[in-house]
BAFI-3210 file (N, C-alpha, C; in Angstrom, 3 decimals, decimal comma, padded with zeros to 6 digits):
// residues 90
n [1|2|3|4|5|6|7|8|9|10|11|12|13|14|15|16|17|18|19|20|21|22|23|24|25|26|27|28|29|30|31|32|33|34|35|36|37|38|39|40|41|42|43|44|45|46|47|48|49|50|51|52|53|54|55|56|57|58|59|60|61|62|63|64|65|66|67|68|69|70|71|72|73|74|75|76|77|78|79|80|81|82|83|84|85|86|87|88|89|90]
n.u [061,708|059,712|059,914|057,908|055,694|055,332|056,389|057,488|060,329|062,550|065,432|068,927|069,236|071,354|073,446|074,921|078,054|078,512|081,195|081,850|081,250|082,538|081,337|082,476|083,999|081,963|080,678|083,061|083,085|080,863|080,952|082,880|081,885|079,781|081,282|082,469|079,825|079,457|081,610|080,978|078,606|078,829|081,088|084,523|085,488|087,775|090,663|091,713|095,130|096,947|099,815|100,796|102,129|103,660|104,672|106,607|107,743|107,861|106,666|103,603|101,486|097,508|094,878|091,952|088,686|086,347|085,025|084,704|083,879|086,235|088,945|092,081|094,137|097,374|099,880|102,719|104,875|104,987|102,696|100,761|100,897|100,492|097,385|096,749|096,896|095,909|093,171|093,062|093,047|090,767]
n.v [078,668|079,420|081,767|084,601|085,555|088,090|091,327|093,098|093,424|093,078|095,247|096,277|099,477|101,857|104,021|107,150|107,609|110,135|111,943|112,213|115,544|116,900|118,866|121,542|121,257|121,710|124,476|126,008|125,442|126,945|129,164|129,838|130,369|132,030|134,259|134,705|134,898|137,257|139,057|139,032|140,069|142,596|144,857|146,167|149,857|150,418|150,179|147,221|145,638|143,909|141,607|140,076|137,072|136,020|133,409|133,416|134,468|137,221|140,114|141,516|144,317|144,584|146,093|147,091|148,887|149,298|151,414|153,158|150,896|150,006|148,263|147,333|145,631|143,804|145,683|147,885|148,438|151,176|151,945|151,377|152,589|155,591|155,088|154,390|157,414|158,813|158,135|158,852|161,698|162,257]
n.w [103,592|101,434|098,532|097,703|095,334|094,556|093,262|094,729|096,304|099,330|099,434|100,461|101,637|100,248|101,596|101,446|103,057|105,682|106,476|109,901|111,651|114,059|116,772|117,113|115,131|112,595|113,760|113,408|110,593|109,490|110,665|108,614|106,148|106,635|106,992|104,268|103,075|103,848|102,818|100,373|100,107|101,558|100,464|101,526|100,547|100,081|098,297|095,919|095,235|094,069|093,035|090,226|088,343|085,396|083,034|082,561|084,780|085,436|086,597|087,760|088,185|089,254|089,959|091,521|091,750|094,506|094,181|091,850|090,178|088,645|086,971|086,558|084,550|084,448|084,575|084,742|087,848|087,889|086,164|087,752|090,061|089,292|088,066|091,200|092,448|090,642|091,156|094,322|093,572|092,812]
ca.u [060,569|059,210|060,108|056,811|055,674|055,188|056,913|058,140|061,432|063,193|066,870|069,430|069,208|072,907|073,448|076,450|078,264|079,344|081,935|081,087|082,063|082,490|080,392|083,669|084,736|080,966|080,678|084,128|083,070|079,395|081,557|083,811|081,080|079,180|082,440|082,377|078,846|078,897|082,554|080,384|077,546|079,584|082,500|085,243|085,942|089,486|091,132|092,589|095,886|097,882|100,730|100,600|103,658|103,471|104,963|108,544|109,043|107,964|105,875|102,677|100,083|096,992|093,383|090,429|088,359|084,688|083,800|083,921|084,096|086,540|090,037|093,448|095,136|099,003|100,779|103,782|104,786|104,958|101,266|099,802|101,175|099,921|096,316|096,421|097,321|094,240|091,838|093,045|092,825|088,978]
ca.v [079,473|079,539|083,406|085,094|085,955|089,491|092,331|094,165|092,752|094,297|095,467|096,330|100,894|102,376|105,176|107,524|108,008|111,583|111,792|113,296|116,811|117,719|120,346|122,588|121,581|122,466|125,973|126,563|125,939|127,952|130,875|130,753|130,367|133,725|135,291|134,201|135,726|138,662|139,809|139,004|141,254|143,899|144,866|147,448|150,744|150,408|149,544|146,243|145,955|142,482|141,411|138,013|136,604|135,285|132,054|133,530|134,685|138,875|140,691|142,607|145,138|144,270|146,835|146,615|149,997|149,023|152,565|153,133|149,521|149,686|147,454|147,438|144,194|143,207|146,600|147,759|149,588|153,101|152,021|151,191|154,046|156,370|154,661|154,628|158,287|159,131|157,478|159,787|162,864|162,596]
ca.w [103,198|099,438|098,076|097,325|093,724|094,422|092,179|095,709|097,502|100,214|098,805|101,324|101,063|099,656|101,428|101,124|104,735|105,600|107,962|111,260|112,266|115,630|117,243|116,912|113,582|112,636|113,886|112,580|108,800|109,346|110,771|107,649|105,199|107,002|106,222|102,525|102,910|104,450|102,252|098,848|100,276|101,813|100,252|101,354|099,732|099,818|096,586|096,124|094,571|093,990|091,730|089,402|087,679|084,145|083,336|082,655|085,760|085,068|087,457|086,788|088,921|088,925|090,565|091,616|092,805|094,193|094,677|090,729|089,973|087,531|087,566|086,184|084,994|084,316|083,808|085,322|089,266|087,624|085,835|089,434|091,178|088,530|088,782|092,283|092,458|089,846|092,622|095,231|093,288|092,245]
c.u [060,684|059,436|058,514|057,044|055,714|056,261|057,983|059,086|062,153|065,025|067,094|069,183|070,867|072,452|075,243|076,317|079,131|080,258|081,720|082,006|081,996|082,032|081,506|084,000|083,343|080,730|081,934|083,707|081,776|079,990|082,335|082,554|080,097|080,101|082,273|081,149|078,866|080,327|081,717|079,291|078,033|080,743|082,748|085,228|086,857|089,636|091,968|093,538|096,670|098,783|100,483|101,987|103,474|104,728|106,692|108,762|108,356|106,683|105,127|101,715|098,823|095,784|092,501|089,883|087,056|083,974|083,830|084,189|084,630|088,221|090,955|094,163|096,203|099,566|101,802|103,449|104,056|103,273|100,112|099,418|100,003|098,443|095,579|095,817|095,844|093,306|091,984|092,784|091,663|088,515]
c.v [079,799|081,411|083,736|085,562|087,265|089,992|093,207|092,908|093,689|093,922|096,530|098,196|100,733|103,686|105,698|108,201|108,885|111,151|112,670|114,560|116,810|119,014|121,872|122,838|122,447|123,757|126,735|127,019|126,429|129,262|131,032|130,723|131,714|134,387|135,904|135,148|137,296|139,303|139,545|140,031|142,568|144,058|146,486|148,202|150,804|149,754|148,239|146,407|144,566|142,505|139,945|138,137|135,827|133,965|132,028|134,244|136,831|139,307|141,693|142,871|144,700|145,357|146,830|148,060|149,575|150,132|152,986|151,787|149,113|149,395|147,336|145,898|144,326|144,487|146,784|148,919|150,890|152,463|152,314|152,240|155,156|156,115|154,930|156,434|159,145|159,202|158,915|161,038|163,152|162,744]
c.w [101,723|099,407|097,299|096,172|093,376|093,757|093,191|096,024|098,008|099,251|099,738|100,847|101,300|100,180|101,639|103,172|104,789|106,614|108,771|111,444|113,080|116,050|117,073|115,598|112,966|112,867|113,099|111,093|108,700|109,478|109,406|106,383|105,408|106,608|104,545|102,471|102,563|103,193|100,697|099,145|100,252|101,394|100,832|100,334|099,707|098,561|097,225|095,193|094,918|092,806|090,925|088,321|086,098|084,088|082,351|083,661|086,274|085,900|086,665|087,956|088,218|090,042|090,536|092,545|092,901|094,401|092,802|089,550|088,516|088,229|086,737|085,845|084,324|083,783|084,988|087,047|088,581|087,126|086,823|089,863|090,354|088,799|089,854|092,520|091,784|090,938|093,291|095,339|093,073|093,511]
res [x|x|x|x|x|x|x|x|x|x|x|x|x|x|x|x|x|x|x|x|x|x|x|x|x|x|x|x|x|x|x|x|x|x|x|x|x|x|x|x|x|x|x|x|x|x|x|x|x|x|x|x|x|x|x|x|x|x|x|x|x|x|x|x|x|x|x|x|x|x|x|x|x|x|x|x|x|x|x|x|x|x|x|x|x|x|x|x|x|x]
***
């Protein structure tokens, strides 16, 4: 068969292939993504409080208050405590 003159030809479609979830795995990553949600919407009033390490080794406090959304970074225990301690008294 002679190839027609026309401007159109069929070309095979490229598509990209997801890999399948399972009805389990599925609900799994919707429930953690509502999580993700709902903790960016609603946050606790509890203070957060973590440490981080600098890159010799030396430890540092670090706060976060979302009731007057103000936060503390890299000072020492006694800084924290003190901090903390503030909070509780207002």
């Amino acid at each position: 068969m002679k190839p027609s003159n026309n401007s159109w030809q069929y070309q095979p479609s490229r598509f990209v292939v997801l890999p399948k979830l399972s009805h389990k795995k599925f609900i799994s990553k919707l429930v953690k993504f509502g999580k993700k949600i709902l903790h960016l919407t609603i946050e606790s009033p509890e203070l957060k409080v973590w440490q981080t390490w600098d890159e010799h080794g030396n430890a540092y406090w670090n706060g976060y208050d979302p009731i007057t959304r103000r936060s503390i970074y890299q000072v020492s225990e006694s800084q924290i405590r003190t901090w903390i301690e503030q909070r509780h008294h207002q």
